[in-house]
mmCIF file as gemmi writes it, N, C-alpha and C atoms, coordinates in Angstrom:
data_model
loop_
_atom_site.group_PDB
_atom_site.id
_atom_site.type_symbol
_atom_site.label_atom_id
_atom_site.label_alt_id
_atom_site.label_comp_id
_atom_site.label_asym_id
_atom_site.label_entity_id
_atom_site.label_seq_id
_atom_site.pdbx_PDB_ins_code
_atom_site.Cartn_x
_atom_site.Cartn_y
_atom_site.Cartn_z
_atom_site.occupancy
_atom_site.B_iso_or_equiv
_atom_site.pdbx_formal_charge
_atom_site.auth_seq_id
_atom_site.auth_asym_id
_atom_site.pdbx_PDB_model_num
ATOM 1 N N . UNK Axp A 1 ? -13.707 91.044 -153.233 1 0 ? 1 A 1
ATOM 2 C CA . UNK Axp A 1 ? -12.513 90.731 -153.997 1 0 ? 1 A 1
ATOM 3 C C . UNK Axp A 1 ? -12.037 92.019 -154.677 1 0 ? 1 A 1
ATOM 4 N N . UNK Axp A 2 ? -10.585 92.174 -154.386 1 0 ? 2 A 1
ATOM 5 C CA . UNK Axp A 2 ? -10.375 93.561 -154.922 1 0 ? 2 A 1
ATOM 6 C C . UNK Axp A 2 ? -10.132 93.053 -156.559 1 0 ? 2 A 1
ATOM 7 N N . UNK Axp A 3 ? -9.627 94.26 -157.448 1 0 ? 3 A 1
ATOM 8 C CA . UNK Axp A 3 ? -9.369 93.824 -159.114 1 0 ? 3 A 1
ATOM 9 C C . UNK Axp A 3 ? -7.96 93.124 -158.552 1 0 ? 3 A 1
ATOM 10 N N . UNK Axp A 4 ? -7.516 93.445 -157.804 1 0 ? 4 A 1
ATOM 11 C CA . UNK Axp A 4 ? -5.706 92.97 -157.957 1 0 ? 4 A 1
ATOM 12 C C . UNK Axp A 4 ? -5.622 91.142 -157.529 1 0 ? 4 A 1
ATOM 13 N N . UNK Axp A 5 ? -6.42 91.044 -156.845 1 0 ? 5 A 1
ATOM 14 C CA . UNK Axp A 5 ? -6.507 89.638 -156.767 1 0 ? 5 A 1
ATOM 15 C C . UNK Axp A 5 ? -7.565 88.955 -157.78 1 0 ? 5 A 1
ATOM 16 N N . UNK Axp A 6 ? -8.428 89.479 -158.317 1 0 ? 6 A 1
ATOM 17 C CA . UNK Axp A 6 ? -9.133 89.116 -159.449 1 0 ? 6 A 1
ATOM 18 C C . UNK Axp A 6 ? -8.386 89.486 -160.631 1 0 ? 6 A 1
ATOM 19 N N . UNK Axp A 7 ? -7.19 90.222 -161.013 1 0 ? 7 A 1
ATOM 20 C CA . UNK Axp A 7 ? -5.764 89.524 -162.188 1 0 ? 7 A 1
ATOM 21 C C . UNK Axp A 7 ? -5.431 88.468 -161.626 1 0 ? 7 A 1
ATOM 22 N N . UNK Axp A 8 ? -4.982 88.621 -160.519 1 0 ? 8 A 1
ATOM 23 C CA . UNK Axp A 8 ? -3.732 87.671 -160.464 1 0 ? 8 A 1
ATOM 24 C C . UNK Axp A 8 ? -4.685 86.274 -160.332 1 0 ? 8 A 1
ATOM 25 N N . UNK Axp A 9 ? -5.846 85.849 -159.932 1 0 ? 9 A 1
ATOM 26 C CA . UNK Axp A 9 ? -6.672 84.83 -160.186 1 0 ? 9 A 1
ATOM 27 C C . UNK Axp A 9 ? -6.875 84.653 -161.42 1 0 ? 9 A 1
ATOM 28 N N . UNK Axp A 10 ? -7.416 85.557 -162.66 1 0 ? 10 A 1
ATOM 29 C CA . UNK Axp A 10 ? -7.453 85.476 -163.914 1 0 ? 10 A 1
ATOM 30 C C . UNK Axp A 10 ? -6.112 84.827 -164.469 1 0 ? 10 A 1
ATOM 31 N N . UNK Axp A 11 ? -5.333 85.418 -164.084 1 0 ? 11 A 1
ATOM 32 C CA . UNK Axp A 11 ? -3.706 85.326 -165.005 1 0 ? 11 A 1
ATOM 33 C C . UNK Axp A 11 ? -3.316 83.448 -163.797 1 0 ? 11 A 1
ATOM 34 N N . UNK Axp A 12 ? -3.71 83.564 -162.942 1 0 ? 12 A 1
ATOM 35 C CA . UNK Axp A 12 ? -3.257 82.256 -162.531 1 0 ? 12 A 1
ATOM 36 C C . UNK Axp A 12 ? -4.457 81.272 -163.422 1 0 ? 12 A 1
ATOM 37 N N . UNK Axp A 13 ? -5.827 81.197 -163.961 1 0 ? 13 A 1
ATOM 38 C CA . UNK Axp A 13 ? -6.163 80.35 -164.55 1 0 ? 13 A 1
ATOM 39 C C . UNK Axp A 13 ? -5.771 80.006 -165.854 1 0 ? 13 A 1
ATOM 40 N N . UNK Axp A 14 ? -5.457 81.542 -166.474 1 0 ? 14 A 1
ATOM 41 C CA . UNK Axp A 14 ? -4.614 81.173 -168.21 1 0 ? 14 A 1
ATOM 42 C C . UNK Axp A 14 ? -3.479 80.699 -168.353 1 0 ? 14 A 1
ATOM 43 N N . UNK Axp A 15 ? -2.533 80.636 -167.2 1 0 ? 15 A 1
ATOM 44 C CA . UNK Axp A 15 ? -1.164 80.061 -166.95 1 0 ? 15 A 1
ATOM 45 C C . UNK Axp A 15 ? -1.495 78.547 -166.589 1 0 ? 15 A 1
ATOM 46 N N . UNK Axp A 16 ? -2.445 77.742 -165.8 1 0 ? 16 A 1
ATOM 47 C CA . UNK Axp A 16 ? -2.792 76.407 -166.161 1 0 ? 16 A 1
ATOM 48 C C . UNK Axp A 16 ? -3.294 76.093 -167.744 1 0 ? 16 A 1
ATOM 49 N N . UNK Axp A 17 ? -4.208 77.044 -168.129 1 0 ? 17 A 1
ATOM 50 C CA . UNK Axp A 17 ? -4.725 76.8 -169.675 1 0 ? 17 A 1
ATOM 51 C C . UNK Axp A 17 ? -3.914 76.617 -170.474 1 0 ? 17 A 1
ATOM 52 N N . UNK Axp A 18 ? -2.65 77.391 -170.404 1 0 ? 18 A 1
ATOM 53 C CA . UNK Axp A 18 ? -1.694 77.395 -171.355 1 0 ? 18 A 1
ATOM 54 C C . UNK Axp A 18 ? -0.445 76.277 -171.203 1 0 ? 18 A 1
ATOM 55 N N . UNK Axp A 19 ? -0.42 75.604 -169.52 1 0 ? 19 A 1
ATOM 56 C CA . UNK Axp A 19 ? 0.421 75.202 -169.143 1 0 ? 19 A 1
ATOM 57 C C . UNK Axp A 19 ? -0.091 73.632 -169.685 1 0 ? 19 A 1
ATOM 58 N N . UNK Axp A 20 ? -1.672 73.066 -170.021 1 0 ? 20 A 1
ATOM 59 C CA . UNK Axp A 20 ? -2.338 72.38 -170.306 1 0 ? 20 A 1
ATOM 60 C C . UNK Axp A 20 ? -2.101 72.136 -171.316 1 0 ? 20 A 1
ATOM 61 N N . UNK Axp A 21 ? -1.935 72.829 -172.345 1 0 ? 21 A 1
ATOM 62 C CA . UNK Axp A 21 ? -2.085 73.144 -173.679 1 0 ? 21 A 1
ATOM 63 C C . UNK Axp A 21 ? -0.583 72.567 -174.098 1 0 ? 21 A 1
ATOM 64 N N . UNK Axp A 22 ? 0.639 73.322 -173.99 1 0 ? 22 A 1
ATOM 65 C CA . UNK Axp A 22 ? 1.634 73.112 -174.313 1 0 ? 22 A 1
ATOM 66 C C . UNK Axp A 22 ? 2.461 71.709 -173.364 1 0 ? 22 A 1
ATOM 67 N N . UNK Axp A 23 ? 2.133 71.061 -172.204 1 0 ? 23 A 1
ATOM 68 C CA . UNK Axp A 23 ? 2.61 70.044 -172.213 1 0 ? 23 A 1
ATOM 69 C C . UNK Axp A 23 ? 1.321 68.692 -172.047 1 0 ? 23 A 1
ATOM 70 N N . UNK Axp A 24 ? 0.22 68.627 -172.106 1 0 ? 24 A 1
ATOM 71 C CA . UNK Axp A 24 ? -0.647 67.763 -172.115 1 0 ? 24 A 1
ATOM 72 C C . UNK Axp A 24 ? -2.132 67.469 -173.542 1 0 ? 24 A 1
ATOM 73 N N . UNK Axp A 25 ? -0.779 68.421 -174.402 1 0 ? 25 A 1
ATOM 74 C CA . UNK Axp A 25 ? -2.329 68.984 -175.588 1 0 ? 25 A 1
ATOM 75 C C . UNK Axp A 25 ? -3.397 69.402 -175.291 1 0 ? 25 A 1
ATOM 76 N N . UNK Axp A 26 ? -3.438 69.972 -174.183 1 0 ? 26 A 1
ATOM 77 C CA . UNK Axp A 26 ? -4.626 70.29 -173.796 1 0 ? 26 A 1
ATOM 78 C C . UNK Axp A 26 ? -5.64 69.136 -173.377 1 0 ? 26 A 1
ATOM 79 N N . UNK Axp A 27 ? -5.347 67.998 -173.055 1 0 ? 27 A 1
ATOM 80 C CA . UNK Axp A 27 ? -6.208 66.608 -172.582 1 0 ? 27 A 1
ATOM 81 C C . UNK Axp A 27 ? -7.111 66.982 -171.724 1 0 ? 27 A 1
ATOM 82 N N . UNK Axp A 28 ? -6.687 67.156 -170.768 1 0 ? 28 A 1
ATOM 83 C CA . UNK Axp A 28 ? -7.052 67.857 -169.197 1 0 ? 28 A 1
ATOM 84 C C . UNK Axp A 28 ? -7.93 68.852 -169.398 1 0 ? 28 A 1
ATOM 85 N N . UNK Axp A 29 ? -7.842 69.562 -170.433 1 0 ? 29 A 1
ATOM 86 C CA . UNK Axp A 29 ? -8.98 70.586 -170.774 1 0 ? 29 A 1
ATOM 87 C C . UNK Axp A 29 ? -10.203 70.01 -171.474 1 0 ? 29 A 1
ATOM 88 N N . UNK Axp A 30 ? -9.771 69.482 -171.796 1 0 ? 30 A 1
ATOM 89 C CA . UNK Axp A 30 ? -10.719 68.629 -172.977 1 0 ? 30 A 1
ATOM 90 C C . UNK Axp A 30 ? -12.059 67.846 -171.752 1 0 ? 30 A 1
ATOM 91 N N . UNK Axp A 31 ? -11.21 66.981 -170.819 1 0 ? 31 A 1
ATOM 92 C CA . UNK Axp A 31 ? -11.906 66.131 -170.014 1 0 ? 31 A 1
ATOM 93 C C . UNK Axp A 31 ? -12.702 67.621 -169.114 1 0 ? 31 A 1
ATOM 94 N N . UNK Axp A 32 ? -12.29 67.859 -168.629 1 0 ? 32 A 1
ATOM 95 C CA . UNK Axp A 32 ? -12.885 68.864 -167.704 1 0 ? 32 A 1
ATOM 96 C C . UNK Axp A 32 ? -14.128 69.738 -168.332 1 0 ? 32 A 1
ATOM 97 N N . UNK Axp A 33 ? -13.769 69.493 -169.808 1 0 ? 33 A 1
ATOM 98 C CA . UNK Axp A 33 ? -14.88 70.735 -170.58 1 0 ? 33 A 1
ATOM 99 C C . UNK Axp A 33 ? -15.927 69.273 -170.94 1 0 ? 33 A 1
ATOM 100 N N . UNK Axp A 34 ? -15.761 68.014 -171.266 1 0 ? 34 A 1
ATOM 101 C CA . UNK Axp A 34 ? -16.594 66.76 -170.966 1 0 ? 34 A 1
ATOM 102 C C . UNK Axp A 34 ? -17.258 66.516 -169.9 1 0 ? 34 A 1
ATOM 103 N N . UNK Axp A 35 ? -16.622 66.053 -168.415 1 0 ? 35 A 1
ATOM 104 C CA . UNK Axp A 35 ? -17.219 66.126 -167.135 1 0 ? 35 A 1
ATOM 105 C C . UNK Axp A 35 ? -18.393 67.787 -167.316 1 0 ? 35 A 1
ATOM 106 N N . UNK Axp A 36 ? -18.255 69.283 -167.332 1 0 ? 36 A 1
ATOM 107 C CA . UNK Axp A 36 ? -18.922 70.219 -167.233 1 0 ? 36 A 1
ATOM 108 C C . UNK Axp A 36 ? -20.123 69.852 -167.872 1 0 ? 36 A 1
ATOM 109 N N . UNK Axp A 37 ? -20.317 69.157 -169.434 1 0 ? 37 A 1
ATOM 110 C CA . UNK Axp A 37 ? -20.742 68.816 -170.14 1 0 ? 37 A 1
ATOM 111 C C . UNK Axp A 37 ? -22.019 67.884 -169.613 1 0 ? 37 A 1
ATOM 112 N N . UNK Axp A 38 ? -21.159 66.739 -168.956 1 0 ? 38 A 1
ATOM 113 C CA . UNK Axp A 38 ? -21.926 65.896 -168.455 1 0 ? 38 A 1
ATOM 114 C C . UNK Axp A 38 ? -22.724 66.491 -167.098 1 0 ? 38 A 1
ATOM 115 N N . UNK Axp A 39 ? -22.106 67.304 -166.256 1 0 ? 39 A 1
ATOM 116 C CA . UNK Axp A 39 ? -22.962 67.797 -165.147 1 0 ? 39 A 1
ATOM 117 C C . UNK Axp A 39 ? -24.009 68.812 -165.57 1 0 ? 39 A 1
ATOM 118 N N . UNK Axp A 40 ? -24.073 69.474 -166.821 1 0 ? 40 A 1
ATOM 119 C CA . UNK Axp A 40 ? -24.958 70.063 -167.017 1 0 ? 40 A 1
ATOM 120 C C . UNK Axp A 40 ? -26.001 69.143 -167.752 1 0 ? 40 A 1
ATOM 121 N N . UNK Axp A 41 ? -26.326 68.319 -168.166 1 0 ? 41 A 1
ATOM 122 C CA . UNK Axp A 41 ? -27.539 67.472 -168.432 1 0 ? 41 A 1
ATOM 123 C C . UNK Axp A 41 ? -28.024 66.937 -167.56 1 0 ? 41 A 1
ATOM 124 N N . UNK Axp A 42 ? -27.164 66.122 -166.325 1 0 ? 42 A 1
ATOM 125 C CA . UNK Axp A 42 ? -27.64 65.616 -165.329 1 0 ? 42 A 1
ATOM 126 C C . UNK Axp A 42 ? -28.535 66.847 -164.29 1 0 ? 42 A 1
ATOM 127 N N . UNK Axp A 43 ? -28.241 68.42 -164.244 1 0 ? 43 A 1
ATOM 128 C CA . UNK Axp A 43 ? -28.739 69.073 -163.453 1 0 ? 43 A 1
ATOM 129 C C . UNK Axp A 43 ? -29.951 69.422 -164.319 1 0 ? 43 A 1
ATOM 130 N N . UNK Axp A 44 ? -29.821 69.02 -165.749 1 0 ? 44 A 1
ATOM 131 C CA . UNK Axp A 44 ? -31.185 69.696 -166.531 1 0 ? 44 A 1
ATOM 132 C C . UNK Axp A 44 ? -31.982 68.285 -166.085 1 0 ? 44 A 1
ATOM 133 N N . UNK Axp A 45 ? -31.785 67.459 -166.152 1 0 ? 45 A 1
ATOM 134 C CA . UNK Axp A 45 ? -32.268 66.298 -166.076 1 0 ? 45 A 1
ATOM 135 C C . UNK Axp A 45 ? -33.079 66.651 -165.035 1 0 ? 45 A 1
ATOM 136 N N . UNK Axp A 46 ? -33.013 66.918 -163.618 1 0 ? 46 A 1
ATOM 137 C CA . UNK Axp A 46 ? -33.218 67.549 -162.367 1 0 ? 46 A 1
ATOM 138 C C . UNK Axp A 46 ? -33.945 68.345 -162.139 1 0 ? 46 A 1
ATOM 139 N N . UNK Axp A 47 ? -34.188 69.322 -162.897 1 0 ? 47 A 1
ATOM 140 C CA . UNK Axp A 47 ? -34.632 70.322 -163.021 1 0 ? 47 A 1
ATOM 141 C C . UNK Axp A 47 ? -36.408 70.503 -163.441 1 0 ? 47 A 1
Protein backbone atom coordinates (compact mmCIF):
# COMPACT_ATOMS: atom_id res chain seq x y z
CA UNK A 1 0.00 0.00 0.00
CA UNK A 2 1.55 3.15 -1.07
CA UNK A 3 1.05 6.47 1.64
CA UNK A 4 -1.23 8.01 -1.17
CA UNK A 5 -3.79 5.45 -0.96
CA UNK A 6 -3.30 5.02 2.78
CA UNK A 7 -4.59 9.18 2.97
CA UNK A 8 -7.02 8.85 0.84
CA UNK A 9 -8.27 5.53 2.88
CA UNK A 10 -7.61 7.47 6.15
CA UNK A 11 -9.45 10.69 4.94
CA UNK A 12 -12.23 8.33 3.36
CA UNK A 13 -12.82 6.77 7.02
CA UNK A 14 -13.01 10.37 8.88
CA UNK A 15 -15.42 11.60 6.16
CA UNK A 16 -17.94 8.58 7.23
CA UNK A 17 -16.99 9.48 11.04
CA UNK A 18 -17.89 12.84 10.54
CA UNK A 19 -20.63 12.15 8.05
CA UNK A 20 -22.04 9.83 11.13
CA UNK A 21 -21.70 12.32 13.51
CA UNK A 22 -23.39 15.30 11.92
CA UNK A 23 -26.42 13.54 10.35
CA UNK A 24 -27.05 10.32 12.59
CA UNK A 25 -25.46 11.69 16.05
CA UNK A 26 -23.17 9.51 15.65
CA UNK A 27 -25.70 6.25 16.36
CA UNK A 28 -23.98 4.11 13.87
CA UNK A 29 -20.80 4.76 15.64
CA UNK A 30 -21.95 4.11 18.79
CA UNK A 31 -23.47 0.54 17.63
CA UNK A 32 -20.43 -0.48 15.77
CA UNK A 33 -18.08 0.57 18.79
CA UNK A 34 -20.94 -1.94 20.91
CA UNK A 35 -20.96 -4.92 18.34
CA UNK A 36 -16.56 -4.47 18.52
CA UNK A 37 -17.23 -4.54 22.16
CA UNK A 38 -19.22 -7.51 22.11
CA UNK A 39 -16.83 -9.49 19.65
CA UNK A 40 -14.06 -8.89 21.79
CA UNK A 41 -15.36 -10.85 24.93
CA UNK A 42 -16.77 -13.50 22.91
CA UNK A 43 -13.05 -14.06 21.30
CA UNK A 44 -11.65 -13.69 25.01
CA UNK A 45 -14.19 -16.03 25.97
CA UNK A 46 -12.40 -18.44 23.29
CA UNK A 47 -9.34 -17.97 24.03
Amino acid sequence: MTNQIAIVLGLMILAGIGADIVLNDGDGLLFLAKKFWDLSDWIAFWR
